[in-house]
C-alpha positions, -999 to +999 in steps of 0.1 A: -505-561-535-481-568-560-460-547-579-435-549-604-420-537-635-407-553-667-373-536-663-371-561-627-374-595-646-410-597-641-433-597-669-466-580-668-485-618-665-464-625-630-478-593-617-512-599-624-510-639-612-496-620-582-526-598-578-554-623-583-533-646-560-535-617-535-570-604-538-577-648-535-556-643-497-576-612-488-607-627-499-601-657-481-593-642-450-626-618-450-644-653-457-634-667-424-639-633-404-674-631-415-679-664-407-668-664-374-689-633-367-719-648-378-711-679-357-705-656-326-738-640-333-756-673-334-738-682-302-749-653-286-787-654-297-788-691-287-778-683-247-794-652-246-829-676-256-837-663-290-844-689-314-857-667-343-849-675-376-823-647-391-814-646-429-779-664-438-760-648-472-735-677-467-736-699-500-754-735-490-746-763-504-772-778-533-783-803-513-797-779-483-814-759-505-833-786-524-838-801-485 
């Protein structure tokens, strides 16, 4: 994260542009490791034969859900 102090040049708005901008990064990268979790648990359900439905809390697009 972040850090810095007035008496360094950098105003108190760069710091927190630089935070969010950070917690974006991190938040990004957790995004993809879940994702490729739940992909490797699909793939492992699908060749060890189970075909059960399991619950998804990955966002759908609009047009799935009204499908």
């Amino acid at each position: 994260m972040l850090l810095a102090s007035d008496h360094q040049g950098s105003g108190a708005s760069e710091t927190r542009a630089g935070s969010v901008a950070e917690r974006e990064r991190i938040a990004a990268a957790v995004e993809r490791w879940l994702l490729a979790e739940l992909e490797m648990d699909r793939a492992a359900s699908a060749a060890a034969g189970d075909n059960s439905v399991t619950l998804s809390y990955v966002r759908a697009p609009p047009e799935r859900i009204a499908a």
